[in-house]
Legacy VTK file of the C-alpha trace (Angstrom):
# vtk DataFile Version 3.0
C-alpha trace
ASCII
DATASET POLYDATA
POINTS 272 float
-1.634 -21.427 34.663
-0.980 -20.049 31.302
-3.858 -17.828 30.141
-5.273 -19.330 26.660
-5.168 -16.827 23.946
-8.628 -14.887 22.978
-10.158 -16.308 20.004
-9.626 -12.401 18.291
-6.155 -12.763 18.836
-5.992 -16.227 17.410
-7.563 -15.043 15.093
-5.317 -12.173 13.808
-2.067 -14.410 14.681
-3.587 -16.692 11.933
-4.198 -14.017 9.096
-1.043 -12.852 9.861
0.980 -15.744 9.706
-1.327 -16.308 6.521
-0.459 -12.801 4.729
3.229 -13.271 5.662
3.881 -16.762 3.983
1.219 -15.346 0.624
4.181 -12.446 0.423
7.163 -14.233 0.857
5.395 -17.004 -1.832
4.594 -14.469 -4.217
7.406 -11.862 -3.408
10.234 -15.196 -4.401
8.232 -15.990 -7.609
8.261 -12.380 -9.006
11.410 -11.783 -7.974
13.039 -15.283 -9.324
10.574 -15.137 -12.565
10.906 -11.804 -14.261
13.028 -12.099 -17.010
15.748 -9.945 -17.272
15.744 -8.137 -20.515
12.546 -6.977 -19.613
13.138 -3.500 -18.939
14.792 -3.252 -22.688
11.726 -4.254 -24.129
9.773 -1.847 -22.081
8.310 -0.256 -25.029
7.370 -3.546 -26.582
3.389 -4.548 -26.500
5.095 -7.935 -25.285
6.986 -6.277 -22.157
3.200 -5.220 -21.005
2.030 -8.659 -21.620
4.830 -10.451 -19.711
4.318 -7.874 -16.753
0.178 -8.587 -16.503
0.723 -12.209 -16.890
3.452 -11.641 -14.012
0.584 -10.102 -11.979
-2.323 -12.452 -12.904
-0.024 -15.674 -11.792
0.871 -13.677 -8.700
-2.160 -13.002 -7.567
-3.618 -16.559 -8.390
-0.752 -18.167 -6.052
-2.364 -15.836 -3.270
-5.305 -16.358 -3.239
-4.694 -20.125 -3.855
-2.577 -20.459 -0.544
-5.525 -18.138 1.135
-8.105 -20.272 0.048
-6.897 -23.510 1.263
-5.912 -21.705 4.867
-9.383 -19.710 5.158
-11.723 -21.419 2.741
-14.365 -19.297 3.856
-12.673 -15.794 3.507
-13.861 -13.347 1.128
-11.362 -11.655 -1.547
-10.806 -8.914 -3.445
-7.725 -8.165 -5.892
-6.585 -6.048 -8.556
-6.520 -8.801 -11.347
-9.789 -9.542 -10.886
-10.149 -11.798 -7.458
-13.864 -11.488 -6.352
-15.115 -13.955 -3.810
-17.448 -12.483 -1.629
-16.656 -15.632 1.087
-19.265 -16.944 4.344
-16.965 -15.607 7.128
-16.623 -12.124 7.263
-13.135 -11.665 6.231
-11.850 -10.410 3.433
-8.464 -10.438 1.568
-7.641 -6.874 0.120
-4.826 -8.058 -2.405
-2.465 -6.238 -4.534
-0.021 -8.344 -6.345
2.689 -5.863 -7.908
2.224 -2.675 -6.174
4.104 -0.458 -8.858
3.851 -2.518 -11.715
5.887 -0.028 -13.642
9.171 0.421 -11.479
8.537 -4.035 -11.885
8.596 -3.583 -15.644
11.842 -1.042 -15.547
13.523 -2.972 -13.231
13.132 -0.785 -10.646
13.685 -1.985 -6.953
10.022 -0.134 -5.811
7.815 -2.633 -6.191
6.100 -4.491 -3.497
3.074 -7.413 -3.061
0.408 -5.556 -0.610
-2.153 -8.003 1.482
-4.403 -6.839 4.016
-7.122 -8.992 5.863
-10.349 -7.092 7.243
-13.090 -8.234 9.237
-16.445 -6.128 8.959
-14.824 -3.283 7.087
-12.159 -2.977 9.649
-8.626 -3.602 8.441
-6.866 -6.341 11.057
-3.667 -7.414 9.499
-1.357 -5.547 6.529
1.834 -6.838 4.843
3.425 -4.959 2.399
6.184 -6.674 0.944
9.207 -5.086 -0.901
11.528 -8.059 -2.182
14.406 -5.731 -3.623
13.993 -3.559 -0.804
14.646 -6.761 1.642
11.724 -5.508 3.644
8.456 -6.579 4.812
6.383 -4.329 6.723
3.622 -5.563 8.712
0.720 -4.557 11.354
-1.851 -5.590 13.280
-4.830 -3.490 14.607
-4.002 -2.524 17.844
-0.161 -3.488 17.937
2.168 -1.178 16.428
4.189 -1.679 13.122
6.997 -3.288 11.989
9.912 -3.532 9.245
11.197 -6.576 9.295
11.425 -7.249 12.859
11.863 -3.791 13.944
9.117 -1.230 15.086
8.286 1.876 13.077
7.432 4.836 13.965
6.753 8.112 12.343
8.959 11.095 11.745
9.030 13.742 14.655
6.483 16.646 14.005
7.144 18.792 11.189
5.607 22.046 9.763
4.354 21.931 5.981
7.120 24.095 4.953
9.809 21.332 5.904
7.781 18.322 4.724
9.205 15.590 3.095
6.134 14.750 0.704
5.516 12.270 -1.486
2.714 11.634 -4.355
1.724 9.995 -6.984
0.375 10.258 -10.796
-2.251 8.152 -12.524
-2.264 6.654 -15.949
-4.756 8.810 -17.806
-3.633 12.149 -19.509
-6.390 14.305 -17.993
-6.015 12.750 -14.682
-2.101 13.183 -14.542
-2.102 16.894 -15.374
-4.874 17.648 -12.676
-1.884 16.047 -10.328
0.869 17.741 -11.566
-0.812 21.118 -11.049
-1.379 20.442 -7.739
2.164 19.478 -7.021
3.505 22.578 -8.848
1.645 24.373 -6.524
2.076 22.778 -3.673
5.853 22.164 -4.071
7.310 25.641 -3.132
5.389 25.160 0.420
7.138 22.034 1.371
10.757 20.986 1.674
10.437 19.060 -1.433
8.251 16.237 -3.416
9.105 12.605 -3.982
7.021 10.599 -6.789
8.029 6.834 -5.774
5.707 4.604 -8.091
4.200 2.615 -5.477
1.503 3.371 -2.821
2.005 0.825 -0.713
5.214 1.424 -0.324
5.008 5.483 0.163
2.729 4.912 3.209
5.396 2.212 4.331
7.933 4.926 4.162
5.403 6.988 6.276
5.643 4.794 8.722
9.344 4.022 8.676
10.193 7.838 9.293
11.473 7.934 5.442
8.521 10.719 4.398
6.729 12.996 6.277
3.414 12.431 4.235
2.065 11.001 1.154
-1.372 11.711 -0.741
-2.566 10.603 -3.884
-5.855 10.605 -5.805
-7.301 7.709 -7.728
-6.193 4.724 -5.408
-8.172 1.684 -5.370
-8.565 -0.295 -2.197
-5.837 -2.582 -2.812
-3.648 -0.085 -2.700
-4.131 1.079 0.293
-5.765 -1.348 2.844
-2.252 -2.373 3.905
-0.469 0.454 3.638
-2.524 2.256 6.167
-3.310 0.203 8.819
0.743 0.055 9.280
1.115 4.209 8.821
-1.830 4.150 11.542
0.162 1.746 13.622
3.008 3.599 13.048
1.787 6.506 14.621
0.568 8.137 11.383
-2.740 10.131 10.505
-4.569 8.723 7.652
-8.091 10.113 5.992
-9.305 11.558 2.703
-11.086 14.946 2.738
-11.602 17.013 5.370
-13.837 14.723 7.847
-14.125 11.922 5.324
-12.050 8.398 5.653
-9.298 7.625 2.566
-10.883 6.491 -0.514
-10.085 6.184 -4.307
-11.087 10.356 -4.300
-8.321 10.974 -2.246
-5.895 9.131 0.041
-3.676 11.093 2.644
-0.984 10.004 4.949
0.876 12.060 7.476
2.908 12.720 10.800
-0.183 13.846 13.482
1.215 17.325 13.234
1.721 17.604 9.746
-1.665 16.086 8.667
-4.253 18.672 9.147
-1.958 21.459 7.741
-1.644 19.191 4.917
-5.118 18.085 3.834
-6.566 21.172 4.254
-4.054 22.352 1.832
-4.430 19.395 -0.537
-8.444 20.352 -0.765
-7.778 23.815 -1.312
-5.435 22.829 -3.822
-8.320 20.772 -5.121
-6.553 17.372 -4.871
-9.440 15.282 -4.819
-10.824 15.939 -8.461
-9.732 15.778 -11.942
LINES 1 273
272 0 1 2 3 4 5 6 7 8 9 10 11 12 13 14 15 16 17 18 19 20 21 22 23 24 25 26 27 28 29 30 31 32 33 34 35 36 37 38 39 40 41 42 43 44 45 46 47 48 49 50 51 52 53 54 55 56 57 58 59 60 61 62 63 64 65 66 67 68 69 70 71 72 73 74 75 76 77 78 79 80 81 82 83 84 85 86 87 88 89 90 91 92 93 94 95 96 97 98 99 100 101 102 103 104 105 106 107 108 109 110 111 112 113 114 115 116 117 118 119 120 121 122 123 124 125 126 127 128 129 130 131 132 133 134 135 136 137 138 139 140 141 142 143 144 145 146 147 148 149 150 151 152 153 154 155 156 157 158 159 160 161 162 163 164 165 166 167 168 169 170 171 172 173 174 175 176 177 178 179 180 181 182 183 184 185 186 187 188 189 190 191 192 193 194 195 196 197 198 199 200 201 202 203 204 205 206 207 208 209 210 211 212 213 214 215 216 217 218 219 220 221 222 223 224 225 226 227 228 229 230 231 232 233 234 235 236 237 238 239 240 241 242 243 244 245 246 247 248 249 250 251 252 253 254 255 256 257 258 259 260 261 262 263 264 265 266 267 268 269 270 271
């Protein structure tokens, strides 16, 4: 007699199958809808308007689709979604993860949707539709691209790190950063600025970087993102003995990450 799944794993098989269709909707429509002179007019108020407008319908199409699936869910997105829901899941949404390599025309841009239950992330799908990938976890179950596993790189010392970062918007913020990379960038093999979060942890995962940190994430950001480095083997966390947050987010190979965030907080990464 076949053994009837557990309601928890129904459960996750649903908000996965849920996440995955909410990309692939939204991934087609940004893809198919961005018109293609925008990256001339990237200097052009009107370029910025087209791009939130981009990220506002986006984002409305997801949590449209969630909310007939999981009327009940809670969710929270970077346009503004706030439902605080009767179930005791939440939808962590990002719409354009790297809205700038979207405006440029860059290929780095993915949709980011992760589904937690009591503050504990279950299911993440990042989404990359000029990559041709979609990355994907659940708690408990390893991590995939497209339909193969990931796994991190190999161990690696800090001195032959592939690291990656990333920069905010504001002036005062975004010189704090690049100090810290100046410094830190003759003690590693090199440094990699890719424009998205979500995607940098993906490349975690997928063996492409050794590590990632940046400060000044929001939640959306990274609620996908690291369940699948975690379920790729990676090490995730914030300060010394303190989870990831917007202060500081930190992503590495188990033997890399301690050398690294150490370093990062003596480097004073965590502060403007």
């Amino acid at each position: 007699m076949t053994e009837q799944p557990r309601s928890s794993d129904r459960l996750r098989n649903e908000l996965l199958e849920t996440a995955l269709e909410a990309a692939a909707r939204a991934g087609s429509f940004l893809r198919d809808a961005r018109p293609e002179d925008l990256g001339v007019a990237a200097t052009k108020s009107s370029a910025i308007d087209v791009v939130t407008e981009m990220d506002i319908a986006a984002e409305k199409l997801i949590t449209g689709l969630i909310s007939d699936r999981r009327p009940d869910d809670g969710l929270l997105g970077e346009e503004g979604a706030s439902v605080e829901g009767s179930s005791g899941v939440e939808w962590v949404i990002d719409p354009i993860d790297g809205t700038v390599n979207y405006l440029y025309g860059l290929p780095s841009w993915a949709i980011s949707i992760a589904a937690r239950q009591d503050g504990e992330t279950l299911v993440g799908v990042v989404h990359a539709p000029m990559r041709g990938e979609i990355f994907r976890a659940v708690l408990g179950e390893g991590a995939f691209v497209n339909d193969r596993p990931a796994r991190v790189r190999p161990a690696s010392e800090l001195g032959l790190a592939l690291v990656s970062t990333g920069f905010g918007y504001l002036a005062e913020r975004k010189a704090q950063q690049a100090e810290v990379a100046r410094r830190l960038i003759p003690e590693v093999r090199d440094i990699r600025r890719g424009g998205s979060a979500a995607i940098d942890l993906c490349d975690v995962a997928a063996g492409r970087l050794d590590a990632y940190y940046e400060r000044g994430l929001n939640p959306w950001d990274y609620a996908a993102g690291d369940l699948i480095a975690r379920e790729a083997g990676a090490v995730t966390g914030g300060r010394p003995g303190e989870p990831l947050s917007p202060a500081l987010t930190v992503a590495a190979t188990p033997g890399l990450f301690a050398q690294l965030q150490a370093r990062l907080d003596e480097l004073g990464a965590w502060h403007d």
